[in-house]
VMD Tcl script that draws the C-alpha trace (Angstrom):
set ca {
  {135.22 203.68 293.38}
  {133.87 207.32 291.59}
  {131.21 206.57 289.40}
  {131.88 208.24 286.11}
  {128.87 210.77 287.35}
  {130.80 212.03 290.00}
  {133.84 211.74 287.78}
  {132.36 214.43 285.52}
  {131.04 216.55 288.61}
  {134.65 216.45 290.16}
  {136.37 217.40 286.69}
  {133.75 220.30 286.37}
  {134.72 221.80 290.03}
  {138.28 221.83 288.54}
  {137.69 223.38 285.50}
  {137.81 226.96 284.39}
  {134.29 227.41 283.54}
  {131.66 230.84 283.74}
  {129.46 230.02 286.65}
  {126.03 229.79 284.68}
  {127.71 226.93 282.58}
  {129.23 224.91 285.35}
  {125.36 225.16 286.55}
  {124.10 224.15 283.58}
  {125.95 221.11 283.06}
  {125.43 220.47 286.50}
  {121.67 220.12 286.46}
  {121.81 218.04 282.60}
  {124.66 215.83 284.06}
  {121.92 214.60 286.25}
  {119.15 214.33 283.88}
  {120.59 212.45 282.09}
  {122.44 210.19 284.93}
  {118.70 209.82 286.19}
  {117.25 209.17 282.97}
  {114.27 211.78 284.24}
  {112.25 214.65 282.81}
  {113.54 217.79 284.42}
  {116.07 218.89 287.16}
  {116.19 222.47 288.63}
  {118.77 224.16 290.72}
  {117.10 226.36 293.03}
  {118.67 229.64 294.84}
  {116.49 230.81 297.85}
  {116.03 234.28 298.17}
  {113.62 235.53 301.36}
  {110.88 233.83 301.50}
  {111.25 232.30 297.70}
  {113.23 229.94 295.24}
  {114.57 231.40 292.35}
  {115.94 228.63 289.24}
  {119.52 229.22 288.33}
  {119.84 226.60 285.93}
  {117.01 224.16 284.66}
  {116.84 220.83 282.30}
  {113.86 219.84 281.02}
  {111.78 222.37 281.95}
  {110.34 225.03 279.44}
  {112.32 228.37 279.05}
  {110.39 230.82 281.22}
  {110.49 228.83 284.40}
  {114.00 231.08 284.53}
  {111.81 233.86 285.04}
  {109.33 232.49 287.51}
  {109.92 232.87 291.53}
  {108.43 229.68 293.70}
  {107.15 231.53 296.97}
  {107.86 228.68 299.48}
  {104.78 228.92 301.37}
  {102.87 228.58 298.30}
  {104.31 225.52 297.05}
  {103.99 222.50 299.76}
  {106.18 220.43 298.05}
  {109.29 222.60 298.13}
  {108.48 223.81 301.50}
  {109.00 220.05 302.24}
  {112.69 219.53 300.42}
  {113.81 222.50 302.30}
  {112.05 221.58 305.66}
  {114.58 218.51 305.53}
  {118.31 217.39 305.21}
  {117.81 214.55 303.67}
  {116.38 213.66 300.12}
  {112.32 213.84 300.23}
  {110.53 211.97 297.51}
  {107.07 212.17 296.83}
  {104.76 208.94 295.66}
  {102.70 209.52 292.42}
  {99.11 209.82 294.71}
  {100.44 212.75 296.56}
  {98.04 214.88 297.19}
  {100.22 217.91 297.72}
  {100.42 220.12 294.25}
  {103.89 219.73 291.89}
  {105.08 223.36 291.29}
  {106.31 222.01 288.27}
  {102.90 220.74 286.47}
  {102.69 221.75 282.76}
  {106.19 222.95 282.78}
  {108.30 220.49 281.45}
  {109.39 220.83 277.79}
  {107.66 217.82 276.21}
  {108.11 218.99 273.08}
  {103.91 218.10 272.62}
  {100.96 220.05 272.34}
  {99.65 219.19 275.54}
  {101.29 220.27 278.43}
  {101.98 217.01 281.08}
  {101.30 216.68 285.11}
  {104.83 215.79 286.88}
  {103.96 211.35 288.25}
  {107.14 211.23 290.17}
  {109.35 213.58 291.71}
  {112.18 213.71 294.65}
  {114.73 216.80 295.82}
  {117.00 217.76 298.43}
  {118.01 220.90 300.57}
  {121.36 222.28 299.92}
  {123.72 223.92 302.05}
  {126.11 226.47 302.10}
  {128.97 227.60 305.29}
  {126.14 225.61 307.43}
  {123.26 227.46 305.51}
  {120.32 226.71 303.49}
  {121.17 228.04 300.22}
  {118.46 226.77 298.20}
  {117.08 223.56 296.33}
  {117.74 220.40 294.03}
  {114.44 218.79 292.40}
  {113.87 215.96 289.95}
  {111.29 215.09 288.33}
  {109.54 212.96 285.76}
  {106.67 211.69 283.81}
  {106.80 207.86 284.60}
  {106.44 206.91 288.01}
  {108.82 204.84 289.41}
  {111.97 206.71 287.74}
  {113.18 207.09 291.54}
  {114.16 204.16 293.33}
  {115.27 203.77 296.64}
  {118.72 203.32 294.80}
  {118.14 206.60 292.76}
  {117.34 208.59 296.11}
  {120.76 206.62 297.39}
  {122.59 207.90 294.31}
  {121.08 211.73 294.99}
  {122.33 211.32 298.53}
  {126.03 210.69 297.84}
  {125.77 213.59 294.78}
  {124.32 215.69 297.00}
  {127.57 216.59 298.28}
  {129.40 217.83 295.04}
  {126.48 220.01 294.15}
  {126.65 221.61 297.10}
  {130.93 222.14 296.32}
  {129.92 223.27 292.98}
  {127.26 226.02 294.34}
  {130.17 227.21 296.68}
  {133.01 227.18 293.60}
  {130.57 229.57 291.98}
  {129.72 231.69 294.63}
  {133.52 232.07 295.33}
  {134.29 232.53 291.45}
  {131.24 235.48 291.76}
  {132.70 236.92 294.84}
  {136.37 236.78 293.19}
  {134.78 237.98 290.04}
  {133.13 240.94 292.23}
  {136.80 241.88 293.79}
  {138.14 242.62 290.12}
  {135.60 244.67 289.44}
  {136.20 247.10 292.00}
  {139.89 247.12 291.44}
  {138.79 247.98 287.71}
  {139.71 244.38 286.33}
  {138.12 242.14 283.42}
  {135.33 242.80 282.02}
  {131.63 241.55 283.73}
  {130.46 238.03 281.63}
  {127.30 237.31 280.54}
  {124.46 236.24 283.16}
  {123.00 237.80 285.87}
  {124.90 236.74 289.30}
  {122.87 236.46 292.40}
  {122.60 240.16 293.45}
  {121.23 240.85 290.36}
  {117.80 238.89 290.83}
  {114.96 241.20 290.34}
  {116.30 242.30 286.85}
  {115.47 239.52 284.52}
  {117.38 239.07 282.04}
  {119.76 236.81 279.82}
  {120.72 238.51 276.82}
  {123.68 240.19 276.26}
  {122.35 244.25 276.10}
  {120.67 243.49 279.85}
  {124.18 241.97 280.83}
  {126.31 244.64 279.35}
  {123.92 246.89 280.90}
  {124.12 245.47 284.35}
  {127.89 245.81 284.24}
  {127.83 249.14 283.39}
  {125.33 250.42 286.31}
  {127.68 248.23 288.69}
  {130.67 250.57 287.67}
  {128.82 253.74 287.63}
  {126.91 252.79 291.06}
  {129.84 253.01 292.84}
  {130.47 256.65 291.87}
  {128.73 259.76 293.37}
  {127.87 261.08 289.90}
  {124.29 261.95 288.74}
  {122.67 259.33 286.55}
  {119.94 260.50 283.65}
  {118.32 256.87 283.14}
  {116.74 257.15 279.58}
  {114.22 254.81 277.99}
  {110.68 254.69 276.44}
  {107.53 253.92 279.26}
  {107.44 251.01 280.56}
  {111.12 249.86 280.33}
  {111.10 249.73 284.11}
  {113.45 252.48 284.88}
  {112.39 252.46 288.68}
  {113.74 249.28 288.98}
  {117.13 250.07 287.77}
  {117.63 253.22 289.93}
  {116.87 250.75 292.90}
  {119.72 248.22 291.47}
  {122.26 251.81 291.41}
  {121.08 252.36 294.63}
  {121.47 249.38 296.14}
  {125.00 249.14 294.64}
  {126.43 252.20 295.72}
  {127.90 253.29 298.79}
  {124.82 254.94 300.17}
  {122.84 251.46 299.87}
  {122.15 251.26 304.03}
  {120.65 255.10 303.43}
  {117.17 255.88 302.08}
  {116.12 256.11 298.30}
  {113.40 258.89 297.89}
  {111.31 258.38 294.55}
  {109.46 261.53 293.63}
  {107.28 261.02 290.32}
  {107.72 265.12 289.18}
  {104.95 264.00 286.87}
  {102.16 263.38 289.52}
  {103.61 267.29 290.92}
  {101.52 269.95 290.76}
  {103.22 273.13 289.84}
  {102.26 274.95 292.66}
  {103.40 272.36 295.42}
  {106.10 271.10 293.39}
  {108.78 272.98 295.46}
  {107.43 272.64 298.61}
  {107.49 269.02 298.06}
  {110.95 268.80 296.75}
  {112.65 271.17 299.34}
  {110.06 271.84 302.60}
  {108.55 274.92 303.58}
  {108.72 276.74 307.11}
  {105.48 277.54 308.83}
  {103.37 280.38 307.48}
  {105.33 280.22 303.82}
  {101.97 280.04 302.15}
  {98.02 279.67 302.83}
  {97.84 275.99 304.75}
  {101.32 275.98 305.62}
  {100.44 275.29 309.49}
  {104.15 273.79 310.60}
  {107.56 273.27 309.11}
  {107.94 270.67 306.98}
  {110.89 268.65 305.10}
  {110.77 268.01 301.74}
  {112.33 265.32 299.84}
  {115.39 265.97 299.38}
  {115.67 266.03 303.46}
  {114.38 262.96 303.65}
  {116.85 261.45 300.78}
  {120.15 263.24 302.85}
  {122.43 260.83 302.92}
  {121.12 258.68 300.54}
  {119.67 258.67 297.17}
  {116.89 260.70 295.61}
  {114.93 259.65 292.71}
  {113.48 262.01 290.46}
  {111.42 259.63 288.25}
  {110.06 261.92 284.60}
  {112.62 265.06 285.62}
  {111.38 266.29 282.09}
  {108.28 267.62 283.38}
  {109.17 269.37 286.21}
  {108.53 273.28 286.32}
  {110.93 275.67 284.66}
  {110.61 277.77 288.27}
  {111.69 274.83 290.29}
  {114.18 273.76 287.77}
  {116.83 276.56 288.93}
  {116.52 275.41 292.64}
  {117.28 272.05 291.65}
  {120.19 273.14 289.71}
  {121.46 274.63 292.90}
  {121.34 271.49 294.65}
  {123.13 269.91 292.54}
  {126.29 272.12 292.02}
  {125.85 273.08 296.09}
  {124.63 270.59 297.90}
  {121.82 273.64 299.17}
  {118.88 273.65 299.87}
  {116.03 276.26 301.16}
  {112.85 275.46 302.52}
  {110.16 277.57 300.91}
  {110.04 280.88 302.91}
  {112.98 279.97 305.00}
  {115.87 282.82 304.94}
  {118.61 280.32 305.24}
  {119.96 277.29 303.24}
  {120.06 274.09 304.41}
  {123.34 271.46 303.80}
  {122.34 268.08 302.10}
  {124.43 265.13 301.01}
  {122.02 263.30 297.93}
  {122.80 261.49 294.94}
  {120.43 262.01 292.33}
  {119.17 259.54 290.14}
  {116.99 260.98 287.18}
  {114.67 259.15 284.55}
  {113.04 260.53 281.89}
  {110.72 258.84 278.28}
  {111.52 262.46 276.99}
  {114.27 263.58 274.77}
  {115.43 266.20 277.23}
  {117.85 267.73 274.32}
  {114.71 268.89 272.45}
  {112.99 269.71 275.49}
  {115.98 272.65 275.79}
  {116.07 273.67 272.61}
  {112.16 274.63 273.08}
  {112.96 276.28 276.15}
  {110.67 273.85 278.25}
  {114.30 272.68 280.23}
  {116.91 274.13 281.30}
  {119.99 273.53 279.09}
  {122.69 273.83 282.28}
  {120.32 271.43 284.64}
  {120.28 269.17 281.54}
  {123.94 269.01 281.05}
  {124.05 268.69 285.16}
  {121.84 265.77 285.23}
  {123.13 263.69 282.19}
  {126.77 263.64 283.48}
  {126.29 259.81 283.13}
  {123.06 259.01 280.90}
  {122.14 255.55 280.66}
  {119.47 254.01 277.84}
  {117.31 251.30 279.19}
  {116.97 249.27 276.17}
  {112.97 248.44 274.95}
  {111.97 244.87 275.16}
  {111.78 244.49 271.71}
  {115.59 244.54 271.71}
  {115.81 241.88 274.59}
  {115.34 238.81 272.39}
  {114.23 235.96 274.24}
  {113.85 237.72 278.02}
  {110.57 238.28 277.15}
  {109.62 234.42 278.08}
  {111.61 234.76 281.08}
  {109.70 237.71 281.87}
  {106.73 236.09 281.17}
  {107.30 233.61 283.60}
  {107.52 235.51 286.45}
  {104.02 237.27 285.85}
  {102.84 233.79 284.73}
  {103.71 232.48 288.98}
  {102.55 235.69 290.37}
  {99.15 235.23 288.51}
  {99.11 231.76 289.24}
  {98.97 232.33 292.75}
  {96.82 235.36 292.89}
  {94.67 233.59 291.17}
  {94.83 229.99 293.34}
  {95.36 228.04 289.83}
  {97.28 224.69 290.04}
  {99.15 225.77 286.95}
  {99.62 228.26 284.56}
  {101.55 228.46 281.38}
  {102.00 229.30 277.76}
  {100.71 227.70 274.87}
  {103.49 227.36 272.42}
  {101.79 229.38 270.26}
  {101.26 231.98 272.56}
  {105.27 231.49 273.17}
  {105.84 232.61 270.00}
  {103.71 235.21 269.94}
  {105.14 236.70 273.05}
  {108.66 236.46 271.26}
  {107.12 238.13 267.46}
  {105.42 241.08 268.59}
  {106.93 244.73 269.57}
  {105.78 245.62 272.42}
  {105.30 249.16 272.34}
  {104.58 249.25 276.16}
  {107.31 247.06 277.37}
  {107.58 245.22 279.99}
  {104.36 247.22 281.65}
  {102.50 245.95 278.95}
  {103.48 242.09 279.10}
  {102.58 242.09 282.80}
  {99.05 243.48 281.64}
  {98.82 241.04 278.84}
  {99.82 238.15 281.07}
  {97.54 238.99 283.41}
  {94.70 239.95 281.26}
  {94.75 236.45 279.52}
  {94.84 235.18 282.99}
  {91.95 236.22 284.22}
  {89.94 235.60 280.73}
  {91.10 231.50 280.65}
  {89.70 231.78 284.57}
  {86.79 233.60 283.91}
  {85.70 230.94 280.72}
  {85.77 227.92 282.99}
  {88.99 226.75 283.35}
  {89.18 225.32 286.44}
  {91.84 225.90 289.19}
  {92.72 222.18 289.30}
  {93.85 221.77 285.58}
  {97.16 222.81 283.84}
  {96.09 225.90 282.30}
  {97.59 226.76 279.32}
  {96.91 230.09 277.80}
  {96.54 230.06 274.15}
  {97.61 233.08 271.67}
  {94.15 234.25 271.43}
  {94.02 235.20 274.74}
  {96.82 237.75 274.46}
  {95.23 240.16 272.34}
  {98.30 241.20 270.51}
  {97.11 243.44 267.85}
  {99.44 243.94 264.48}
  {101.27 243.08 262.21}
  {103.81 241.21 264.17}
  {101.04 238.69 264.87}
  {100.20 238.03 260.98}
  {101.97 235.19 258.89}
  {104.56 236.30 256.43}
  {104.43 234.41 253.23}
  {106.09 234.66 249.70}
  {103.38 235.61 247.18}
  {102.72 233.14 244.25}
  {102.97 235.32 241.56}
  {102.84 239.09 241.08}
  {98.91 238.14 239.67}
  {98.05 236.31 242.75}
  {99.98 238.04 245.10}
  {98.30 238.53 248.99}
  {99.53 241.00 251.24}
  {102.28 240.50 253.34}
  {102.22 241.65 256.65}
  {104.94 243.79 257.34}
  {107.23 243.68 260.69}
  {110.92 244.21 260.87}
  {113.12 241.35 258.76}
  {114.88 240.07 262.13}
  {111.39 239.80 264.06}
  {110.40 237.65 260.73}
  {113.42 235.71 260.35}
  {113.26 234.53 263.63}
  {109.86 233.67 264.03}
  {110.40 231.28 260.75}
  {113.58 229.54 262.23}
  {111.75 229.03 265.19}
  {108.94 227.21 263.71}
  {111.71 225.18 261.84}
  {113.63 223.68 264.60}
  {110.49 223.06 266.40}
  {109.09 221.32 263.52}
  {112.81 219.50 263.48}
  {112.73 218.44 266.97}
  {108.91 217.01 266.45}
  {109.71 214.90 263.62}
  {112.62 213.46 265.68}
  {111.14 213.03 268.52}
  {113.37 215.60 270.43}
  {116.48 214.83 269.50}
  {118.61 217.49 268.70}
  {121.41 215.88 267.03}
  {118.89 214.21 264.60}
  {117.16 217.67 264.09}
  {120.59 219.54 263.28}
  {121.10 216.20 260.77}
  {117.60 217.32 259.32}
  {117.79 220.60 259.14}
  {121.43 220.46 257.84}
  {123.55 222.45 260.69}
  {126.35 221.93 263.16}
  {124.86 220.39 266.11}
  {126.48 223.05 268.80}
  {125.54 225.91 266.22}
  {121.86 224.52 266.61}
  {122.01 224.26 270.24}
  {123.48 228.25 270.18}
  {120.28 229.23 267.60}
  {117.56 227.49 270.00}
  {119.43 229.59 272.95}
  {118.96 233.00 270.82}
  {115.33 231.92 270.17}
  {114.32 230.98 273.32}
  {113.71 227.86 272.42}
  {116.23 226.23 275.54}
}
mol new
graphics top color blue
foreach p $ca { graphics top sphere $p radius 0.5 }
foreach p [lrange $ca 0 end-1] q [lrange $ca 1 end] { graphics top cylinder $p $q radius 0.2 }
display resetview
């Protein structure tokens, strides 16, 4: 006889649903069938786990990346095919220690925990985990219950991948439109929100063309790592991607680097030597801040591009190459032109398909994601049991600008790091980092309030109305779900909105 668990696990697999919500309900069907604190659905990717969907746990463990071999306890669920539980004296380190969403100040150690491997077409495909605060949630009948679901997750994980891979085919045929989460071949881009995922489906459409990309966006936006996802989604994926940084050329090497020289072309020239695009032929070249490349090696570049020619410096013949180019630029290269520092027709032959990287002030709540994945990377490098962010410094993260992107969150991140280390917080604890610790200078940081009267008015600090409007409902439904203990249908009673409008708000705030 199905227990109405699997009953709702079974009617899921049937049901029409996007793949990142038939995870999600997936992972809070069994919270709540457990009665636990958290459950995570784990994807492994080389020699790490990667959450897909999470319950429990606080928003940025999305963004984090569990290298197996640093977490004993997960290397343990996937060492095994059966479920692994581990007793509350275990000596081994929880990877998930000050990460679940208490909804307190402090942040909690994990008392009892179990998982199991999952497999996929006879391969391990990643991880299920449970944990909780009380020890003793997970009896010998829990871990018998886990056994039998154990199955239907695994169905579910393969429903989605086939729904992805379906999903995959229309694309290529030029069918519906992408939806709204990153799939699985997307994982080193993190992001949830709708600009990364319109922009992912875009660069899979364009990738699959030979045309020349200009990938636009302010420093720091991480426009490397985009021409690596158009790379690796194009055609010429299995042939090399060149990077040449034209900033870091000097003017007088700058050809010679981009197109060889022969031997004797110039003082120091000893032997012949292949330049980049040589080394790219076949594949994909690069050319990271094209806006400050030479106006004398602009016009061989433009050659390459309408030709497919190239000539070594002091070589009499051309050479044939087959290269995509891939160009990035923080300039506005339509200014640069009219100045006369860039050429207008090498502009026009680069931008054939331009692409803005949005800033991260426009990603709305990837920014905690983000900041969990620098939060596990420090964590490690720095041998800490845990690290995470104060709420504080959570919504800190989420009010201010970032001028520097996502460059400067991994510096802030690990700045703060390093400072809670270096004051004596020892590598044993749950570290929390607190707002302070950031360093986030402005305005964005300041509290906004109504003045009094026009008399005894104080300034206002002043930061765009959305940045402020958000920060204030987020310190609202907090506030709700502390007075009611966490529940969210007593907080959208409280606060006097629809409960599913509520649970869409704490998505768009980054509060879930």
């Amino acid at each position: 006889m199905k227990t109405m668990m699997e009953s709702l696990l079974l009617a899921d697999l049937v049901s029409e649903l996007p793949p990142a919500v038939r995870l999600q309900r997936l992972v809070s069907s069994l919270r709540a069938h457990f009665d636990c604190g958290a459950v995570a659905l784990l994807k492994l990717e080389e020699d790490g786990l990667r959450p897909l969907a999470v319950d429990g746990l606080v928003r940025e463990t999305l963004g984090r990346r569990f290298v197996v071999g640093q977490h004993p306890r997960l290397a343990t669920i996937l060492s095994r095919r059966d479920i692994t539980s581990f007793d509350h004296d275990s000596t081994l380190p929880d990877p998930y220690d000050g990460l679940l969403d208490t909804r307190v100040g402090e942040p909690l150690p994990v008392h009892d925990c179990m998982g199991t491997s999952l497999h996929v077409e006879g391969q391990t495909w990643g991880a299920l985990t449970l944990d909780a605060l009380q020890t003793g949630t997970f009896t010998e009948a829990a871990r018998d219950d886990l056994r039998r679901y154990t199955l239907l997750v695994e169905a579910a994980v393969r429903v989605t991948r086939l729904e992805q891979d379906l999903h995959a085919l229309r694309l290529s045929r030029g069918g519906e439109p992408s939806g709204t989460r990153t799939t699985e071949d997307e994982a080193e881009i993190i992001g949830h929100s709708d600009v990364i995922q319109r922009l992912l489906h875009e660069l899979k459409v364009v990738a699959e063309s030979e045309l020349p990309v200009l990938l636009l966006g302010e420093t720091g936006v991480g426009k490397e790592l985009f021409a690596r996802h158009l790379h690796r989604h194009s055609r010429r994926a299995t042939q090399p991607l060149v990077h040449v940084n034209c900033a870091a050329l000097p003017e007088s090497l700058a050809e010679s680097e981009l197109f060889g020289h022969v031997k004797g072309a110039f003082s120091g020239a000893t032997t012949d030597r292949p330049g980049r695009f040589e080394a790219a032929d076949g594949g994909t070249l690069f050319l990271d801040e094209v806006g400050e490349l030479p106006l004398t090696v602009q016009a061989k570049l433009l050659r390459a591009l309408q030709n497919g020619e190239i000539q070594r410096l002091g070589a009499d013949q051309p050479r044939r190459v087959d290269v995509r180019v891939i160009a990035a630029t923080n300039r506005t290269l339509r200014d640069s032109v009219r100045e006369g520092a860039f050429r207008a027709d090498l502009y026009h032959r680069l931008s054939v398909y331009p692409v803005p990287i949005p800033p991260l002030r426009e990603r709305g709540s990837d920014v905690l994601l983000l900041a969990g994945r620098f939060l596990e990377l420090n964590r490690a490098r720095l041998g800490l049991r845990s690290l995470r962010l104060s709420p504080e410094a959570e919504d800190a993260l989420c009010r201010y600008p970032w001028p520097g992107n996502v460059r400067e969150l991994e510096h802030v991140i690990s700045r703060a790091a390093l400072k809670v280390v270096s004051r004596g917080a020892a590598r044993t604890d749950i570290v929390s980092l607190p707002a302070e610790l950031l360093d986030l200078d402005g305005p964005a940081l300041a509290s906004v309030q109504a003045p009094v009267s026009a008399t005894e008015a104080t300034p206002v600090a002043v930061m765009p109305l959305r940045d402020a409007v958000d920060a204030t409902q987020r310190r609202m439904v907090r506030a709700a779900l502390d007075a009611c203990g966490g529940n969210w249908t007593d907080a959208a009673r409280r606060l006097d909105v629809d409960p599913s409008n509520l649970h869409k708000l704490a998505r768009r705030l980054g509060l879930k």
